[in-house]
C-alpha positions as CSV (number, residue, x, y, z in Angstrom):
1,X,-18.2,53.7,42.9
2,X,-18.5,50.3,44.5
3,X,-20.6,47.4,43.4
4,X,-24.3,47.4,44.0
5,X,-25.0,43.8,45.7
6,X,-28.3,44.9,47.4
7,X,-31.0,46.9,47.0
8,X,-34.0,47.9,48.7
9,X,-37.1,49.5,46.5
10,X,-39.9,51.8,48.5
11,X,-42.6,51.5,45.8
12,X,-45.3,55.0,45.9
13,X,-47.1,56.6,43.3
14,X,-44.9,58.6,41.7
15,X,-41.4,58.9,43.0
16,X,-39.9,55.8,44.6
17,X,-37.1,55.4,46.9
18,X,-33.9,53.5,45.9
19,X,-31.4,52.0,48.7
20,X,-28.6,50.0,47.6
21,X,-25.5,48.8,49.6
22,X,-22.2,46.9,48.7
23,X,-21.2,43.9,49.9
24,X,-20.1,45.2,53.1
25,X,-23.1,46.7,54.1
26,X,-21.9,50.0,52.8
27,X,-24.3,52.6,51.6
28,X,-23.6,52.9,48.4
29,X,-26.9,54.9,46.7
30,X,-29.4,56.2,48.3
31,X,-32.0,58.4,46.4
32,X,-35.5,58.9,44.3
33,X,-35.8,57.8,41.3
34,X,-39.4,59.0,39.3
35,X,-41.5,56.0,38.1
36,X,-41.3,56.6,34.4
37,X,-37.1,56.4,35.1
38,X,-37.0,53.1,37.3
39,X,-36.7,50.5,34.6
40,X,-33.5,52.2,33.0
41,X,-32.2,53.2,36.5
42,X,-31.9,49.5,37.3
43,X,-30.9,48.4,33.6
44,X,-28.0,50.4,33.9
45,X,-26.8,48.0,37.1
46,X,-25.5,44.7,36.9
47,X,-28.1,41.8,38.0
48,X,-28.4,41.9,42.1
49,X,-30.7,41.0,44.9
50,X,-33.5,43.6,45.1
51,X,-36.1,43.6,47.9
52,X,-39.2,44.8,48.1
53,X,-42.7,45.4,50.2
54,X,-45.1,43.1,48.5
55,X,-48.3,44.8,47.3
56,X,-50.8,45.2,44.5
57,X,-48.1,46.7,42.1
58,X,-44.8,44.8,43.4
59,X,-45.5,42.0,41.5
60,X,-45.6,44.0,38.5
61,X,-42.4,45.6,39.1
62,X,-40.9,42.0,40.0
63,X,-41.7,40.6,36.5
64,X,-39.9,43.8,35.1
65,X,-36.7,43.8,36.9
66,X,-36.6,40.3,36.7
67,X,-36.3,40.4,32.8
68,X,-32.4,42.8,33.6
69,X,-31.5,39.3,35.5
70,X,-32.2,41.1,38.7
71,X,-33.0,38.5,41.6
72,X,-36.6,40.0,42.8
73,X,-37.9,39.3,46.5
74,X,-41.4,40.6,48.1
75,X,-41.3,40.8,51.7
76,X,-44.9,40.8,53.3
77,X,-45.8,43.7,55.0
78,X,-45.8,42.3,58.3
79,X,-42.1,42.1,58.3
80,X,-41.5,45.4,56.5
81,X,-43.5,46.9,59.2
82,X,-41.0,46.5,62.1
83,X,-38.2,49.0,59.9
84,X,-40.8,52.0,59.4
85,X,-39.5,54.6,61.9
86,X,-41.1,57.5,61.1
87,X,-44.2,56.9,59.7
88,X,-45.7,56.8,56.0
89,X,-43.6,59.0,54.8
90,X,-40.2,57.3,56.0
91,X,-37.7,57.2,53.1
């Protein structure tokens, strides 16, 4: 498996959506990961550049990656907005 560089978290409720590509721009995972398993899904990577939708909980979930060495951005939702395709339910 390649090198995670980049990842890109869809914060919800309960099951949250991981995307993470290589340096490349390669896919390399895409998947859900449950909330009570995010913290040792990403302790398990090596420290990268993870974005994420700022809202009332993404601050929270900086902090915690952040402690792994993880380099934590929250994008405002107007600039998130323009990648939804589908809807509320777009992965």
């Amino acid at each position: 498996m390649k090198e995670i560089t980049t990842v890109g978290l869809d914060l919800a409720k309960n099951v949250f959506q991981v995307h993470g590509v290589d340096a490349e721009g390669a896919v390399v995972v895409r998947r859900q990961v449950r909330r009570a398993q995010v913290l040792l899904f990403f302790s398990r990577l090596r420290p990268c550049l993870i974005g994420m939708e700022a809202c009332a909980g993404a601050h929270y979930w900086a902090r915690e990656l952040a402690k792994f060495g993880h380099d934590v951005r929250l994008i405002p939702p107007s600039y998130v907005k323009p990648f939804v395709r589908r809807g509320k339910t777009d992965g």
